[in-house]
DSSP file (Angstrom, degrees, kcal/mol; ACC not computed):
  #  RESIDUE AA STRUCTURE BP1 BP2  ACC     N-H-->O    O-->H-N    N-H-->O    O-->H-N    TCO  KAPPA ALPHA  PHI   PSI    X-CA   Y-CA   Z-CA
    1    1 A X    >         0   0    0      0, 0.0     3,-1.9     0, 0.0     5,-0.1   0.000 360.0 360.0 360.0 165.4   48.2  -65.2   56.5
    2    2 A X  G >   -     0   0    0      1,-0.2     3,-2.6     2,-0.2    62,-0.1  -0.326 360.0  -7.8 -42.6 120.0   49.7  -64.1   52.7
    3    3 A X  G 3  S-     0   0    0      1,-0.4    -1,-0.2    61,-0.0     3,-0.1   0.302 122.9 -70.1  69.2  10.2   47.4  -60.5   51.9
    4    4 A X  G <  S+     0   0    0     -3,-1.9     2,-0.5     1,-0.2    -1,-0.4   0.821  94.1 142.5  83.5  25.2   45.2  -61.0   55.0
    5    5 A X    <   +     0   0    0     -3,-2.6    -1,-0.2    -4,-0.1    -3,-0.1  -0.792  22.7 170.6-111.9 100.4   43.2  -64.1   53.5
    6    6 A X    >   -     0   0    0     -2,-0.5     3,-0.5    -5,-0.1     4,-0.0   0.209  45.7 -78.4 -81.5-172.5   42.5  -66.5   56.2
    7    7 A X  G >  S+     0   0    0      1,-0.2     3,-3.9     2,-0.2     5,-0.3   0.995 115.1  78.4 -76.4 -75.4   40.3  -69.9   56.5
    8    8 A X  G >  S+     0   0    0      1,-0.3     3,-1.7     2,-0.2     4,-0.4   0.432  95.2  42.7 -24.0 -48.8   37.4  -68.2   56.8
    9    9 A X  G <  S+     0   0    0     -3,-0.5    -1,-0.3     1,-0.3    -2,-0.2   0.625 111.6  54.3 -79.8   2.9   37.4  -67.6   53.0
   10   10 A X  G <  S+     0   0    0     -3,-3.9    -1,-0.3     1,-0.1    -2,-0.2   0.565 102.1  53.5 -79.5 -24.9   38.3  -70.9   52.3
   11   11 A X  S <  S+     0   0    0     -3,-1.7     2,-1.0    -4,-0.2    -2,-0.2   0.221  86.6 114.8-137.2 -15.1   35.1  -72.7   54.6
   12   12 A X        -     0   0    0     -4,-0.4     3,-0.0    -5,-0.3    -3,-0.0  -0.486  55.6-159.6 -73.4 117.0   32.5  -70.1   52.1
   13   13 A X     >  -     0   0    0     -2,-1.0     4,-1.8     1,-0.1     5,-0.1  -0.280  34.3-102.0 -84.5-172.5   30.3  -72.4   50.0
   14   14 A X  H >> S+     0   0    0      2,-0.2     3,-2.9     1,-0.1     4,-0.9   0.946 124.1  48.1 -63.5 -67.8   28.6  -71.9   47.1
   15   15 A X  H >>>S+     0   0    0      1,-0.3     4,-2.4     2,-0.2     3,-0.8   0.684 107.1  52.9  31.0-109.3   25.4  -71.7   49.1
   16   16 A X  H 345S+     0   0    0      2,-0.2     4,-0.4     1,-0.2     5,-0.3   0.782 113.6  49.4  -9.6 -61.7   26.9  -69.4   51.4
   17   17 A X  H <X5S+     0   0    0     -3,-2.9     4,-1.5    -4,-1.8    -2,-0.2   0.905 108.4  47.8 -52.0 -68.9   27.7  -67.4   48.1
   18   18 A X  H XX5S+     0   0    0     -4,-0.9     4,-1.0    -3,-0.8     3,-0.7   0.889 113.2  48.4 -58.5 -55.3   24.3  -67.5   46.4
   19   19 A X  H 3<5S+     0   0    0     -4,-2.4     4,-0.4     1,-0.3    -1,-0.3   0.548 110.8  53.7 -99.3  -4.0   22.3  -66.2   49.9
   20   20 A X  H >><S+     0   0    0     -5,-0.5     4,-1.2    -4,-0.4     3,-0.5   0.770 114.3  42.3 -93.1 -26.0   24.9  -63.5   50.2
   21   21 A X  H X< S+     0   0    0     -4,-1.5     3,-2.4    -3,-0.7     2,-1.1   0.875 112.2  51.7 -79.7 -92.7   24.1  -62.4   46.7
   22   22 A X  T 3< S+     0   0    0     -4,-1.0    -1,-0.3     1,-0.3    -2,-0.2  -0.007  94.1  70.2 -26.4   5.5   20.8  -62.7   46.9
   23   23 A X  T <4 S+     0   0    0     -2,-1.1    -1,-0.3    -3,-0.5    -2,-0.2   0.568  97.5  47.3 -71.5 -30.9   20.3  -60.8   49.7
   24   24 A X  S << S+     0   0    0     -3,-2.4    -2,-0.2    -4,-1.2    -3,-0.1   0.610  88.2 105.0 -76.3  -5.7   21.2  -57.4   48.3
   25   25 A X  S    S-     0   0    0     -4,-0.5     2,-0.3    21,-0.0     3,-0.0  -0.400  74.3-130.3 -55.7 171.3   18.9  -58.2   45.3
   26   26 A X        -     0   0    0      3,-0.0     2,-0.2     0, 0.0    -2,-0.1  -0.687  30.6 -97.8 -51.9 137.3   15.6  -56.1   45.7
   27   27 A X        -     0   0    0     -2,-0.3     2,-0.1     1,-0.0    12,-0.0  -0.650  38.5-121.9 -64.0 141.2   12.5  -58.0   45.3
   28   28 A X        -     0   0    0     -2,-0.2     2,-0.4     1,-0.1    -1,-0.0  -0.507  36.6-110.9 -79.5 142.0   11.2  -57.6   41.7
   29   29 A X    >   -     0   0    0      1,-0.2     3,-0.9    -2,-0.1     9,-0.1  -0.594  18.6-149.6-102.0 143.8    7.8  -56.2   42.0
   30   30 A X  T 3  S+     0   0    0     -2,-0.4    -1,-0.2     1,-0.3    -2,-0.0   0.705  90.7  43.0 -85.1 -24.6    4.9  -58.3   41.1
   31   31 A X  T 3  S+     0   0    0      2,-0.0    -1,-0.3     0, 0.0    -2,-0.1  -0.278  82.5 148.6-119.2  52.5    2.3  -55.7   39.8
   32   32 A X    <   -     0   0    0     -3,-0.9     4,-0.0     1,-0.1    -4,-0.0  -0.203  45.4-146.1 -34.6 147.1    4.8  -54.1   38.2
   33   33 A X  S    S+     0   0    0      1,-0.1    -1,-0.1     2,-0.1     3,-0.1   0.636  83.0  74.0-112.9  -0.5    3.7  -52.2   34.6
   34   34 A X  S    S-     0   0    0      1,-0.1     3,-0.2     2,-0.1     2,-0.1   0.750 102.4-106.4 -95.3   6.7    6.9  -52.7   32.6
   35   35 A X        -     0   0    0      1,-0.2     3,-0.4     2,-0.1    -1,-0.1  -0.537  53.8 -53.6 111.1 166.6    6.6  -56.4   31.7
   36   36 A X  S  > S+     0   0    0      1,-0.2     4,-1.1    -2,-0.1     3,-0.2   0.172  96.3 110.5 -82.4  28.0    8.5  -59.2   33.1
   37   37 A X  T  4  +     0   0    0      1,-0.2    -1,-0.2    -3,-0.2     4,-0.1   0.570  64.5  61.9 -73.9  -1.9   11.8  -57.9   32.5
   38   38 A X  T  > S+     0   0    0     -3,-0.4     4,-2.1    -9,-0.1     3,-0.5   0.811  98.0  56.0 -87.6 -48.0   13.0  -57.1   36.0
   39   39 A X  H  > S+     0   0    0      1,-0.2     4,-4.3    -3,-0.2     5,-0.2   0.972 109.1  40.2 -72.9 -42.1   12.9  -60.5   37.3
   40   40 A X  H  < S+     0   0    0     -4,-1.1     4,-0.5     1,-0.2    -1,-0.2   0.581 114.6  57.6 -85.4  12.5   15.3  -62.5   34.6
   41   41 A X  H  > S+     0   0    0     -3,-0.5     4,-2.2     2,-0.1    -2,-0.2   0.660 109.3  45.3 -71.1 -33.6   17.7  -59.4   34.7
   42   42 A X  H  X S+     0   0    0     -4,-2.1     4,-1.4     2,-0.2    -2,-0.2   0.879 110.8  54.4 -82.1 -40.1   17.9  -59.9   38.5
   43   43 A X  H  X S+     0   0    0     -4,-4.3     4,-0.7    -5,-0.3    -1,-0.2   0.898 109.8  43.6 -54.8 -46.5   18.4  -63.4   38.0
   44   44 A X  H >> S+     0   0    0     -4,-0.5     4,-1.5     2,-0.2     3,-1.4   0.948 112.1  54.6 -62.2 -45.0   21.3  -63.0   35.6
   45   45 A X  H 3X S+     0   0    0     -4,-2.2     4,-0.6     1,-0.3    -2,-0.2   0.675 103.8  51.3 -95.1   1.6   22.8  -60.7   37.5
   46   46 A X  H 3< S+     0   0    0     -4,-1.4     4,-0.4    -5,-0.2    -1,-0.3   0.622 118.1  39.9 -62.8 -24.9   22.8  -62.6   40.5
   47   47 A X  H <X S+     0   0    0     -3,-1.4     4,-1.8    -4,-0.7    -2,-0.2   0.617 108.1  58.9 -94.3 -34.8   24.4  -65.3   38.8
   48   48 A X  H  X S+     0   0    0     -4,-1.5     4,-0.6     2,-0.2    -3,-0.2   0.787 108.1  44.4 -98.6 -44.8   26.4  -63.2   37.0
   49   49 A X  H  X S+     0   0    0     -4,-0.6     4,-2.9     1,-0.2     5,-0.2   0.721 112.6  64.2 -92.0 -20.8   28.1  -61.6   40.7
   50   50 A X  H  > S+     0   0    0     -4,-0.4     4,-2.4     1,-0.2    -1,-0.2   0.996 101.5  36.8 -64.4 -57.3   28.2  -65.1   41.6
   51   51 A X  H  X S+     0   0    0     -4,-1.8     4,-1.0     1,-0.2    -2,-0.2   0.574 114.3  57.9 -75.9  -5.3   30.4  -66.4   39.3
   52   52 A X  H  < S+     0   0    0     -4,-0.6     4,-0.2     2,-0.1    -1,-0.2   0.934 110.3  45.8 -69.7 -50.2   32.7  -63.2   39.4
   53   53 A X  H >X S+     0   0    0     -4,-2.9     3,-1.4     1,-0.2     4,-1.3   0.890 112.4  53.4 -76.9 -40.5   33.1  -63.7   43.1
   54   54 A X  H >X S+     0   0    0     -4,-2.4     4,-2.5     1,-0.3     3,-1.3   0.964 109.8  48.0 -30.7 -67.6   33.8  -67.7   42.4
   55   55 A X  H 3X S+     0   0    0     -4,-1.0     4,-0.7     1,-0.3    -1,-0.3   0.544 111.8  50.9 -80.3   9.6   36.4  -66.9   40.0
   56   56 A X  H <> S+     0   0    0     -3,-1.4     4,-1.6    -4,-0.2    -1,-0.3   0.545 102.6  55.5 -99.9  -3.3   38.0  -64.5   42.2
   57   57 A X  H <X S+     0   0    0     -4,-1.3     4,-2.1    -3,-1.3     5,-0.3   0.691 107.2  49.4 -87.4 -41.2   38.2  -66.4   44.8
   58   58 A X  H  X S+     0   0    0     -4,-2.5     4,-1.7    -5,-0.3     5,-0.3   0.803 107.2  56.4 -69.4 -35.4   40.1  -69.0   42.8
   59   59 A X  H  X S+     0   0    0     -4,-0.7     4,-3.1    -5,-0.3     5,-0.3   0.980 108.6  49.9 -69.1 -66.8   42.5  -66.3   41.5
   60   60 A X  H  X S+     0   0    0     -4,-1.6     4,-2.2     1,-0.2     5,-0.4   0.847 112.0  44.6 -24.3 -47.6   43.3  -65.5   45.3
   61   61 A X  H  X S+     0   0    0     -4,-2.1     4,-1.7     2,-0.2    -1,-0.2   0.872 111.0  55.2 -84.7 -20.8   43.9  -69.0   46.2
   62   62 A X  H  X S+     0   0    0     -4,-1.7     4,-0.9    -5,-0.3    -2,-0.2   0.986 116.0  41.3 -67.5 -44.7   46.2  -69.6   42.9
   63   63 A X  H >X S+     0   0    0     -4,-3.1     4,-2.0    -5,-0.3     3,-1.0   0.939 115.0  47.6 -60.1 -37.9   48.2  -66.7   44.0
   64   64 A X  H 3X S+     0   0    0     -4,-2.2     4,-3.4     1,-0.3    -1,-0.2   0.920 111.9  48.1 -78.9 -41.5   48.4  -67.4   47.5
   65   65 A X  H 3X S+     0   0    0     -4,-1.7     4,-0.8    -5,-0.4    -1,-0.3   0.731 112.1  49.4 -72.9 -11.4   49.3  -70.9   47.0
   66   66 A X  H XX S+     0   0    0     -3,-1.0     4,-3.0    -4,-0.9     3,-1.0   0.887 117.2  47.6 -88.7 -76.4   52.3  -69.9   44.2
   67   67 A X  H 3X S+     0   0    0     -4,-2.0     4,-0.6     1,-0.2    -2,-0.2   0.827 111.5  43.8 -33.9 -48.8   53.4  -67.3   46.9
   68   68 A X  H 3< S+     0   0    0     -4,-3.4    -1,-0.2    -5,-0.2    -2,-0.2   0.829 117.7  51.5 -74.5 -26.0   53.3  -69.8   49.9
   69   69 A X  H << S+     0   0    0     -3,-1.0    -2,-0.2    -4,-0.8    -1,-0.2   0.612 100.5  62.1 -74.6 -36.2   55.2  -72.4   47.4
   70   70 A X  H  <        0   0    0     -4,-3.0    -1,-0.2     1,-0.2    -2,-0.1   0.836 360.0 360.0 -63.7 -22.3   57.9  -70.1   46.4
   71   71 A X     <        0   0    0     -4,-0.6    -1,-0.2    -5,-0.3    -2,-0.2   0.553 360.0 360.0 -97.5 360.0   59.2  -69.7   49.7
């Protein structure tokens, strides 16, 4: 396919998305001493790589669909 993007990335849900993300998190440590500030930074920035990879995934298919349409 156009730039070596196939179904596959088409067939990822959000789901999918979220458990991919959230597996490279490190667990936030519970007896921690510096206060709860680890765990709702991990949360935003899990959310945060989610919705980068979302919108980049939507920039891919608008180009690829504008490419496959020109021709």
């Amino acid at each position: 396919m156009l730039l070596g993007i196939g179904p596959d990335l088409e067939l990822m849900t959000t789901m999918e998305l979220t458990s991919i993300t959230y597996l490279g998190l490190p667990k936030p440590a519970t007896s921690s001493s510096s206060g709860a500030l680890p765990g709702p930074i991990l949360a935003y920035l899990g959310h945060l790589v989610i919705f980068l990879s979302l919108a980049c995934v939507c920039i891919l298919e608008m180009i690829v669909g504008a490419m496959h349409n020109r021709g």
